[in-house]
mmCIF file of the C-alpha atoms, coordinates in Angstrom:
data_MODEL
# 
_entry.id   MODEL 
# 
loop_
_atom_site.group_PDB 
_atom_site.id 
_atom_site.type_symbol 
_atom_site.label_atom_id 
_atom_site.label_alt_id 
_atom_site.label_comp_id 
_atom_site.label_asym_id 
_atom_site.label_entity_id 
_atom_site.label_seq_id 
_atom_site.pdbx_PDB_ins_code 
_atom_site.Cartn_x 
_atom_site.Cartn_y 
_atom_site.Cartn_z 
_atom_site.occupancy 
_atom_site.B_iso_or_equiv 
_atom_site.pdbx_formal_charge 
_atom_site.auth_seq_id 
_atom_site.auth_comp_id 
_atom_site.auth_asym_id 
_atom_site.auth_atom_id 
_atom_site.pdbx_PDB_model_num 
ATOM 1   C CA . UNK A 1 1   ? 0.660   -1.909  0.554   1.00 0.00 ? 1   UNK A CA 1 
ATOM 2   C CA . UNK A 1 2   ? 0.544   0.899   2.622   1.00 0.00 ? 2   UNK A CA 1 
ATOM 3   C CA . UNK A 1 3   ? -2.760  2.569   4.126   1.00 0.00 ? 3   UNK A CA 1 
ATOM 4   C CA . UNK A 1 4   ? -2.501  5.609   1.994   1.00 0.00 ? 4   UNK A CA 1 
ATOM 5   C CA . UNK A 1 5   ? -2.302  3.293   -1.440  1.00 0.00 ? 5   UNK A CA 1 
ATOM 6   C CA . UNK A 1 6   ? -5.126  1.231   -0.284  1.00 0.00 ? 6   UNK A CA 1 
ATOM 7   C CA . UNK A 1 7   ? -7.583  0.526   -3.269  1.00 0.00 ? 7   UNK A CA 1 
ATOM 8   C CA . UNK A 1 8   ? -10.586 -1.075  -3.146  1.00 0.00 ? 8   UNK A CA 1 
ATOM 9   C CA . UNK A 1 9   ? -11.725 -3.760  -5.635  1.00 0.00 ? 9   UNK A CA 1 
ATOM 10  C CA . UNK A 1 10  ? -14.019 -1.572  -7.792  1.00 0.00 ? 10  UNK A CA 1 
ATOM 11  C CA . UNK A 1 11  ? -11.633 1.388   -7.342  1.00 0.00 ? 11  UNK A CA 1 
ATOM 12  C CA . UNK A 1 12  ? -8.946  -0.781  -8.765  1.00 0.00 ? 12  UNK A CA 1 
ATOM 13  C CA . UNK A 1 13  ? -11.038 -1.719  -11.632 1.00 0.00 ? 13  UNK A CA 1 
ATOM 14  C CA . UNK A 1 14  ? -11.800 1.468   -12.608 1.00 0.00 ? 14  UNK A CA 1 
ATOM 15  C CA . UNK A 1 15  ? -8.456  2.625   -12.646 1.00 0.00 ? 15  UNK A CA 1 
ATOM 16  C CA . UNK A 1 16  ? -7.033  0.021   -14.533 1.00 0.00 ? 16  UNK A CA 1 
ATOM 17  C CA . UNK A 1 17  ? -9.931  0.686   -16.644 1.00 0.00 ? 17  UNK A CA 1 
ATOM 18  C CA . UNK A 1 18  ? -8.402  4.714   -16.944 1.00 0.00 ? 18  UNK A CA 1 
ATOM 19  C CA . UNK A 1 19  ? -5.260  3.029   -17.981 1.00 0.00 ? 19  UNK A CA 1 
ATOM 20  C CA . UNK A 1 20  ? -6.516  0.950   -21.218 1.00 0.00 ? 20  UNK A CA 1 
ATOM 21  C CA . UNK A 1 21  ? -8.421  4.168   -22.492 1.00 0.00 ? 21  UNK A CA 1 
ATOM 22  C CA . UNK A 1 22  ? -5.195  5.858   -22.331 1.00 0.00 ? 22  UNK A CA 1 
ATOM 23  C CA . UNK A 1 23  ? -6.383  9.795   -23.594 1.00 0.00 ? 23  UNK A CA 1 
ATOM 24  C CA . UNK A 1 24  ? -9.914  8.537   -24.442 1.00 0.00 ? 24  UNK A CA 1 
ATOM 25  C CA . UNK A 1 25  ? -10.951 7.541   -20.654 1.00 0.00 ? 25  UNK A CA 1 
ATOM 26  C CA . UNK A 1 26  ? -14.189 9.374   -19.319 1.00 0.00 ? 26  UNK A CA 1 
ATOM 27  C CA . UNK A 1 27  ? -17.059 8.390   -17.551 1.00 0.00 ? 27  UNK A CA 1 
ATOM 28  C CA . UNK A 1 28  ? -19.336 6.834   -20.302 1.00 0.00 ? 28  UNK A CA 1 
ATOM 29  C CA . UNK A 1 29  ? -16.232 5.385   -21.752 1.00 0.00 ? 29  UNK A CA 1 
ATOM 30  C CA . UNK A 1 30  ? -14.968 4.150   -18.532 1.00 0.00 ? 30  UNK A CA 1 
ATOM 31  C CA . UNK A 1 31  ? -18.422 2.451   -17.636 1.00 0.00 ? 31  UNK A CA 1 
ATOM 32  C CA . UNK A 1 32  ? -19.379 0.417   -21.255 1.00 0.00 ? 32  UNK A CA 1 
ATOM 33  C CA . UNK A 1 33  ? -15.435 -0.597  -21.055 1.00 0.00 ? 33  UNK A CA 1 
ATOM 34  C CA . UNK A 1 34  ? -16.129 -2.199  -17.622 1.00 0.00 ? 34  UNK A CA 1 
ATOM 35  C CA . UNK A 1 35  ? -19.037 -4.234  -18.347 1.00 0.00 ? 35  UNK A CA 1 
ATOM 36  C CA . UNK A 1 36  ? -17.485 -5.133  -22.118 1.00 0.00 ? 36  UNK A CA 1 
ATOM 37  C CA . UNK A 1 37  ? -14.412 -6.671  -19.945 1.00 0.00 ? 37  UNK A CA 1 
ATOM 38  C CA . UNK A 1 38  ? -16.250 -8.025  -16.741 1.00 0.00 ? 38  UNK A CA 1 
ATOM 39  C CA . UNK A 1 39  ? -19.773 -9.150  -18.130 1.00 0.00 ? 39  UNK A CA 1 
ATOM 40  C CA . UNK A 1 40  ? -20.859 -6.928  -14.761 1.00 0.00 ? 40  UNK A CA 1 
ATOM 41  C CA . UNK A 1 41  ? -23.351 -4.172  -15.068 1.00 0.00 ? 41  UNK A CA 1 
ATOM 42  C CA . UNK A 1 42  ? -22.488 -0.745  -13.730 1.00 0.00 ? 42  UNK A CA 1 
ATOM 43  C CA . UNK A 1 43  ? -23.796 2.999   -13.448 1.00 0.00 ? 43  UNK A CA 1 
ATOM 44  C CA . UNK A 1 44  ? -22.368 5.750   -14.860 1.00 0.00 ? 44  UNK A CA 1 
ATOM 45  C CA . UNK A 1 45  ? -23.293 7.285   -11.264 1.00 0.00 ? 45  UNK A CA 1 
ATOM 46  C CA . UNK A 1 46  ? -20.993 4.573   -9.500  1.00 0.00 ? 46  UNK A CA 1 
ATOM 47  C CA . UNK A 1 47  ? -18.033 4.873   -12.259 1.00 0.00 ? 47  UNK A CA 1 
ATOM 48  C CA . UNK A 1 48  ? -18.605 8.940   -11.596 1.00 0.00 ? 48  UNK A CA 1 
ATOM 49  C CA . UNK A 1 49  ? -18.533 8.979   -7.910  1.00 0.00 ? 49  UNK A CA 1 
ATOM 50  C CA . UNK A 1 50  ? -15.032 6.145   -7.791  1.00 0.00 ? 50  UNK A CA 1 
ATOM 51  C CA . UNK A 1 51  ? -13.461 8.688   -10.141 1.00 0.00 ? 51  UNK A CA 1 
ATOM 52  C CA . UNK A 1 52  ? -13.901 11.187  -8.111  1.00 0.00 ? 52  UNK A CA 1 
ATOM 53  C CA . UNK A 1 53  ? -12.903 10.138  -4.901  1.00 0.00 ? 53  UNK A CA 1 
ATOM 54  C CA . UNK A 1 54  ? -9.733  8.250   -6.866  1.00 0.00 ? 54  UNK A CA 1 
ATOM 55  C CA . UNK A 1 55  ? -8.897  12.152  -7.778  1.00 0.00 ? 55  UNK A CA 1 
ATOM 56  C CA . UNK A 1 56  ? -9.464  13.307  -4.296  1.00 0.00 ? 56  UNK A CA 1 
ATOM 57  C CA . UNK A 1 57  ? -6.955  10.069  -3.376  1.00 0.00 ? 57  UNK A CA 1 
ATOM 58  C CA . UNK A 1 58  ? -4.224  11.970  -6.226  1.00 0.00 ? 58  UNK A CA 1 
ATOM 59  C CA . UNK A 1 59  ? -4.599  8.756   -8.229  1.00 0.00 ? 59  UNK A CA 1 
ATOM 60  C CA . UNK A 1 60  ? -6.270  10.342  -10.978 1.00 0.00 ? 60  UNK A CA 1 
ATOM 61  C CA . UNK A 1 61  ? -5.996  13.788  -13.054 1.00 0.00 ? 61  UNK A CA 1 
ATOM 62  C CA . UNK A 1 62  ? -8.794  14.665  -15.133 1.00 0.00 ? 62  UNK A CA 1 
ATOM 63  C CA . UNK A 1 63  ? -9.427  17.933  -17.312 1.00 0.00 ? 63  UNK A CA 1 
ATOM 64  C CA . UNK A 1 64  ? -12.042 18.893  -19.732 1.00 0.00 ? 64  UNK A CA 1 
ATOM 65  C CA . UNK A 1 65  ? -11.737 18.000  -23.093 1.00 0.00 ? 65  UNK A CA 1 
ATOM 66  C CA . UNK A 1 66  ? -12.825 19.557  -26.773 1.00 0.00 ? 66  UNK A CA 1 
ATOM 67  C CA . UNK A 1 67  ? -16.415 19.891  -27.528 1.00 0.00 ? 67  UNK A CA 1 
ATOM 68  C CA . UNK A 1 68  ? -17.948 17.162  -30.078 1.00 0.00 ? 68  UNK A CA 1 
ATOM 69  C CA . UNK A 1 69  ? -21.100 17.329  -32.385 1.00 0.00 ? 69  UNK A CA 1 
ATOM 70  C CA . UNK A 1 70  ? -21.459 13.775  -31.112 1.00 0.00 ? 70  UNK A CA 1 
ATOM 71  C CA . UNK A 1 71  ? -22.675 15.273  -27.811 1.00 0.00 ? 71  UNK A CA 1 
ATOM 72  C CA . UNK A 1 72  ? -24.426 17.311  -28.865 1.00 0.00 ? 72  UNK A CA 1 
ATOM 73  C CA . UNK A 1 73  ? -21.723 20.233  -28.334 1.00 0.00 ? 73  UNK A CA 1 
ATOM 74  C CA . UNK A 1 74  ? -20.962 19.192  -24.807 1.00 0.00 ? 74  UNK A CA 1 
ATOM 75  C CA . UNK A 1 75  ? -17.370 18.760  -23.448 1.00 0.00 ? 75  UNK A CA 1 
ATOM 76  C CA . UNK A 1 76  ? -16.033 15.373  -22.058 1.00 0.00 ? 76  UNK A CA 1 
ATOM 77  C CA . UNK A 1 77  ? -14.204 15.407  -18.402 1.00 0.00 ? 77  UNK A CA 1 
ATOM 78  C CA . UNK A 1 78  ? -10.822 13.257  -19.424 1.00 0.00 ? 78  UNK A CA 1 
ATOM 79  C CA . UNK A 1 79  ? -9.221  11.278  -16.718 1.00 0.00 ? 79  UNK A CA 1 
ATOM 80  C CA . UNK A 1 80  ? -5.649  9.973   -16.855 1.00 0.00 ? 80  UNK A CA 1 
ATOM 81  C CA . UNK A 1 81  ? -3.741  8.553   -14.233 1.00 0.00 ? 81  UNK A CA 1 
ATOM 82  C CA . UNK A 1 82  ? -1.032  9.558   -11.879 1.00 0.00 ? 82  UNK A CA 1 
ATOM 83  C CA . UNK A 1 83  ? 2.510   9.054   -10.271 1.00 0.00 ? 83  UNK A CA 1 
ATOM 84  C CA . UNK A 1 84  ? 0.808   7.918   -7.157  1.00 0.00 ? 84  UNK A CA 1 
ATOM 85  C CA . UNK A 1 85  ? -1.985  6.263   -9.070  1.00 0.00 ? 85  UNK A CA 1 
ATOM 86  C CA . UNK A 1 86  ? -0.102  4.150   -11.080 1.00 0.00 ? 86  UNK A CA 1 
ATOM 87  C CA . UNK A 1 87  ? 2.076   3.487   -7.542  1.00 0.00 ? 87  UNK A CA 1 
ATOM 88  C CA . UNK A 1 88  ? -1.090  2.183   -6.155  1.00 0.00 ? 88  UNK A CA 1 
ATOM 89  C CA . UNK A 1 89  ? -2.011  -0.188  -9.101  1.00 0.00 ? 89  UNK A CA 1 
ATOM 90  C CA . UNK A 1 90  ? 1.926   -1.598  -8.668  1.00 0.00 ? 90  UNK A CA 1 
ATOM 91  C CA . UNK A 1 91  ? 1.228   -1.923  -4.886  1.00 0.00 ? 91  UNK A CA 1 
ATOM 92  C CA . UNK A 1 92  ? -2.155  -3.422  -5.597  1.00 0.00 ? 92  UNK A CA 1 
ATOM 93  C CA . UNK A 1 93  ? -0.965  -6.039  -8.175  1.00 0.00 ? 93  UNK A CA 1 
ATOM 94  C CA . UNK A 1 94  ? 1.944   -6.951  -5.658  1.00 0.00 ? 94  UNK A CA 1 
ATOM 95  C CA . UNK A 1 95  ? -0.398  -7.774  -2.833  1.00 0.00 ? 95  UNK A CA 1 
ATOM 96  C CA . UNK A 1 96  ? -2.230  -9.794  -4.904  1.00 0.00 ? 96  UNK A CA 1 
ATOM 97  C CA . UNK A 1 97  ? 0.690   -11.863 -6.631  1.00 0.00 ? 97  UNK A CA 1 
ATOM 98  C CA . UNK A 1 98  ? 1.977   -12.341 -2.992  1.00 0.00 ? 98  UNK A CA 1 
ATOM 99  C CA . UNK A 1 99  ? -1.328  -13.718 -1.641  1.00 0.00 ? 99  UNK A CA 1 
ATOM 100 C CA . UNK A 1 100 ? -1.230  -15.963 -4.803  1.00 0.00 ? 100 UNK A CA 1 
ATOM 101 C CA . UNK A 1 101 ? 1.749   -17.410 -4.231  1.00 0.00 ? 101 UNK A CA 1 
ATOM 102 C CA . UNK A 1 102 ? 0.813   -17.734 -0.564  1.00 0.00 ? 102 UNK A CA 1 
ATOM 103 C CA . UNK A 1 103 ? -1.976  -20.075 -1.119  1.00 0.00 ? 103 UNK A CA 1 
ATOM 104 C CA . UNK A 1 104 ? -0.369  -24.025 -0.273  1.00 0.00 ? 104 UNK A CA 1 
ATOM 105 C CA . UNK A 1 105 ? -0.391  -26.406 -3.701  1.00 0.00 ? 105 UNK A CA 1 
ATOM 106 C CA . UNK A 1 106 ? -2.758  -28.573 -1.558  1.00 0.00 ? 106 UNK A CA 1 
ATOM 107 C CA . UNK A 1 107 ? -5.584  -26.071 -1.511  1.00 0.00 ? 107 UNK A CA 1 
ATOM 108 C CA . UNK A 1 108 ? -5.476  -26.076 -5.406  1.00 0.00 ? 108 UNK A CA 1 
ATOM 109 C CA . UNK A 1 109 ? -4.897  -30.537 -5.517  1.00 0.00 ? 109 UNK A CA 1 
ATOM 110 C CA . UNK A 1 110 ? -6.876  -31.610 -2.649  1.00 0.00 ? 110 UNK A CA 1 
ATOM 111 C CA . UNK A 1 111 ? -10.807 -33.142 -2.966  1.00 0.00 ? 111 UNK A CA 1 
ATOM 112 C CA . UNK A 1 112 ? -13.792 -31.169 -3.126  1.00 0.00 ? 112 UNK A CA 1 
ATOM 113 C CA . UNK A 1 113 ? -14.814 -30.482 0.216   1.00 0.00 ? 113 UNK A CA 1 
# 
């Protein structure tokens, strides 16, 4: 993984997060689909501030979206994810498989220590 695709764990999780919302991904969205698939609590303030710095990074695109009577008239901030977001989710999963596969069967078969 190079430096410039470097993600770190929460990051990750909130942009694979972007991902299975597809069009329907913004922040309140983004945070009660966390802790449904983690069982890990989270602020909205913490999901807000990742997805920005994620768009500063490129990895995410967001726009605003139509105004609903479900809040209250308000508009929704959609984010969807990028070329070079969806790069560093490949690069990220990569990493990961390789340390995997790294780890010696005898780690995984020995005793408790």
């Amino acid at each position: 993984m190079s430096q410039r695709n470097h993600l770190g764990e929460f990051e990750e999780i909130v942009l694979l997060t972007v991902g299975i919302l597809y069009d329907d991904a913004y922040g309140l969205a983004i945070t009660d689909e966390i802790e449904q698939r983690t069982s890990r609590k989270v602020t909205l303030s913490s999901v807000h501030k990742t997805l920005m710095r994620l768009e500063q990074k490129g990895y995410l695109h967001s726009q605003m979206g139509g105004a609903s009577e479900e809040r209250g008239g308000r508009k929704k901030r959609l984010f969807t994810i990028t070329n070079s977001g969806k790069e560093a989710l490949r690069e990220a999963r990569q990493m990961r498989n390789a340390l995997w596969q790294a780890i010696p069967h005898i780690v995984w078969e020995g005793g408790n220590i």
